[in-house]
C-alpha positions as CSV (number, residue, x, y, z in Angstrom):
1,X,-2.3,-14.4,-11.9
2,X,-4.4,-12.5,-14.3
3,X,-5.5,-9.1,-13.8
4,X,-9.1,-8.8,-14.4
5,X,-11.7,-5.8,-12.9
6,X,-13.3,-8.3,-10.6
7,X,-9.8,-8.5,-9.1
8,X,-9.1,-4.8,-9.0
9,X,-12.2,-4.2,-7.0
10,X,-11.4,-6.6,-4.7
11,X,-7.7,-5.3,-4.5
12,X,-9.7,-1.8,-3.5
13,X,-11.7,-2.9,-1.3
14,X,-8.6,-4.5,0.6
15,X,-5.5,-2.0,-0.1
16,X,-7.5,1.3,-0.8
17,X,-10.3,1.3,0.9
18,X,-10.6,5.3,0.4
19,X,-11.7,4.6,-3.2
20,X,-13.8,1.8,-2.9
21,X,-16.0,3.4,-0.2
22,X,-16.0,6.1,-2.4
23,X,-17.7,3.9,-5.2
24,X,-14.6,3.5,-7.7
25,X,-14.9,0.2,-9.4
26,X,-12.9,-0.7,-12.7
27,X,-15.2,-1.6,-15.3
28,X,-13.3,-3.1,-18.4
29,X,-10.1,-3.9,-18.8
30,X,-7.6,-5.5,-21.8
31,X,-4.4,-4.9,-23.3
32,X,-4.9,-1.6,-24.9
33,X,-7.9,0.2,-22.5
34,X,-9.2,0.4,-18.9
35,X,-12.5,1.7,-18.1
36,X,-13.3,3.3,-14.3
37,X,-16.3,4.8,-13.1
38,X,-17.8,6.4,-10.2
39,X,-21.2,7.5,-9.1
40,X,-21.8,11.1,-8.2
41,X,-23.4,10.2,-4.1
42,X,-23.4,11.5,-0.7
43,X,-20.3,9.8,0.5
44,X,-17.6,11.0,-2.5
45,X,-19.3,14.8,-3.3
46,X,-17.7,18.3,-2.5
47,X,-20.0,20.9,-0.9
48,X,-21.1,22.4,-4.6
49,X,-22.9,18.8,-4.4
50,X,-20.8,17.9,-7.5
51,X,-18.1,14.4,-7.4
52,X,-14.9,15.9,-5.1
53,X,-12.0,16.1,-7.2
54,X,-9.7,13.6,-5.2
55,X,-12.6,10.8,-5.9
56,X,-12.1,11.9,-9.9
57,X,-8.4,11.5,-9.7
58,X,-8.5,8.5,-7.4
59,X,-10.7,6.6,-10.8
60,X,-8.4,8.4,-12.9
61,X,-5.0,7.2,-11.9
62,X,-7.0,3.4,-11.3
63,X,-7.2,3.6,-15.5
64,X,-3.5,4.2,-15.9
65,X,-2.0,2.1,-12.8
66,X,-4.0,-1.1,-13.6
67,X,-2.9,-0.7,-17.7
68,X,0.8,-0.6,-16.4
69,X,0.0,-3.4,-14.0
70,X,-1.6,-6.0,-15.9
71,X,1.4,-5.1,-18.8
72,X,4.0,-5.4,-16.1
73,X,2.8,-8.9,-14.9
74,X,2.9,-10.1,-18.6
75,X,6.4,-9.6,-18.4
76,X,7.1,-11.7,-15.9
77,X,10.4,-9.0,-15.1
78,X,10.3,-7.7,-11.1
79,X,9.4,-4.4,-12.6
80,X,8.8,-1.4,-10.0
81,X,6.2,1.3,-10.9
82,X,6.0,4.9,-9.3
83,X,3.4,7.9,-9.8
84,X,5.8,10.6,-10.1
85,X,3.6,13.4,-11.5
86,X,-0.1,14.1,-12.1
87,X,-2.0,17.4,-13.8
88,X,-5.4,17.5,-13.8
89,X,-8.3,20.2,-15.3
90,X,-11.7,20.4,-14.8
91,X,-14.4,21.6,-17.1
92,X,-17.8,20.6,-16.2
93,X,-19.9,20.3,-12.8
94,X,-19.5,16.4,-12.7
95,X,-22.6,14.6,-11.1
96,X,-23.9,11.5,-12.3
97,X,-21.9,8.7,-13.5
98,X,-18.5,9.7,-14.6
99,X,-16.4,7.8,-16.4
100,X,-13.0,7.2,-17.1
101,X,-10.4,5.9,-19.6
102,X,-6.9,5.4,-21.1
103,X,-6.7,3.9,-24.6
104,X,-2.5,4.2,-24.1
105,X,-1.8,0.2,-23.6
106,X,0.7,0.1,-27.2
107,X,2.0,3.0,-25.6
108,X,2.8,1.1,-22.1
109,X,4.1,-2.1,-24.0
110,X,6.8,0.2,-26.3
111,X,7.9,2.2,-22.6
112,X,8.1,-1.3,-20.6
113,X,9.8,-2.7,-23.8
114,X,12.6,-0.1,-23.6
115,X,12.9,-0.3,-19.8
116,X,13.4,-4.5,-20.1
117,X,16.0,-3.4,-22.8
118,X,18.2,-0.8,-21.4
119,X,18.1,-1.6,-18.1
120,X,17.3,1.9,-17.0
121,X,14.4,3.7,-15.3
122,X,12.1,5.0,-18.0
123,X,9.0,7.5,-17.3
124,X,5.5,7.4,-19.5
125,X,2.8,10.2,-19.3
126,X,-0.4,8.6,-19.5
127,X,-3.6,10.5,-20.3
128,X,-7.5,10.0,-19.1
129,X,-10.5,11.4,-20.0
130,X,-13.2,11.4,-17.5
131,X,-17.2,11.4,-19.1
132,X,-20.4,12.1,-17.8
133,X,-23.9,9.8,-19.0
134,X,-24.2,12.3,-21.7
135,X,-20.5,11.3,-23.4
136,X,-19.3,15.3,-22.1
137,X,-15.8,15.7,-20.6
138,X,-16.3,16.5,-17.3
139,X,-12.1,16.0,-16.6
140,X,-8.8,15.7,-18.1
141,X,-5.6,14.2,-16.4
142,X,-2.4,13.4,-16.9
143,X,-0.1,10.8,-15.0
144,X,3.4,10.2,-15.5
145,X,4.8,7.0,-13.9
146,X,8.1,5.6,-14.0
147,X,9.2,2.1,-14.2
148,X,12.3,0.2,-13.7
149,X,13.9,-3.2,-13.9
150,X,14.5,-4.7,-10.1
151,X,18.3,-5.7,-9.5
C-alpha cells in the first residue's frame, strides 16, 4: 500500500479523530518532504482566539510520523516507530492558515538504513517549521522518534 495524503486523512479521520475534527489534513507528501496544515477556526482555537498549541503540534508531529511511515513501508522490514521526545516554541500569534513542514526524508532513509543494518534501536530528531499565509514562522518543533527492527 502506498502512502499518499488522501490516505492520511482518511487514516485521521478513523484513528485520530482529535486532529481531523480539529481541521489537520496532510497536504503533500514524497520521499524527502511532508506538508500539514490547519485552519485557525472555532473548534481548534485557545481563548486568546489564536490556533491552541496541541492542534499546532498535532500537524506538526503528522509532518514527521507520515515521513517515517511512508519510508518504513518502503522497506518492507516490520519496523516499529515511537515518539520519544518533542520541544516546541512559539513565536507568533498563529491565526489563519498555518502550515507545516519537514524537508528531513535523506535524513530518515540514512537513520532507517542504519537501524536495518545493526540490528539495534536507533533515535532521529526531526525538525518542523510551522508558517502562517504570509510565509512567517508562527512555530518551531522538534520530534525525536526511535525506530527498531521487529524480532
Amino acid at each position: 500500500m502506498t502512502i499518499n495524503p488522501r490516505k492520511l486523512n482518511a487514516f485521521l479521520m478513523f484513528k485520530l479523530p482529535s486532529a481531523y475534527l480539529t481541521g489537520v489534513r496532510t497536504k503533500y507528501l514524497d520521499n524527502d518532504k511532508c506538508i500539514v496544515s490547519v485552519k485557525h477556526r472555532w473548534i481548534n482555537q485557545n481563548p486568546f482566539k489564536s490556533l491552541f498549541w496541541a492542534v499546532q503540534g498535532m500537524a506538526a508531529e503528522l509532518t514527521t510520523g507520515a515521513l517515517i511511515i511512508k519510508k518504513i513501508k518502503a522497506t518492507n522490514k516490520d519496523i516499529a516507530m515511537l515518539l520519544v521526545k518533542n520541544d516546541a516554541s512559539y513565536s507568533k500569534k498563529a491565526t489563519g492558515r498555518i502550515t507545516f513542514e519537514c524537508s528531513e526524508g535523506k535524513l530518515i532513509d540514512k537513520v532507517i538504513e542504519k537501524t536495518i543494518e545493526s540490528k539495534e534501536g536507533q533515535t532521529i530528531t526531526l525538525n518542523v517549521i510551522g508558517k502562517n499565509s504570509d510565509n512567517i514562522e508562527v512555530s518551531k518543533f522538534s520530534f525525536t522518534w526511535s525506530m527498531k527492527v521487529r524480532v
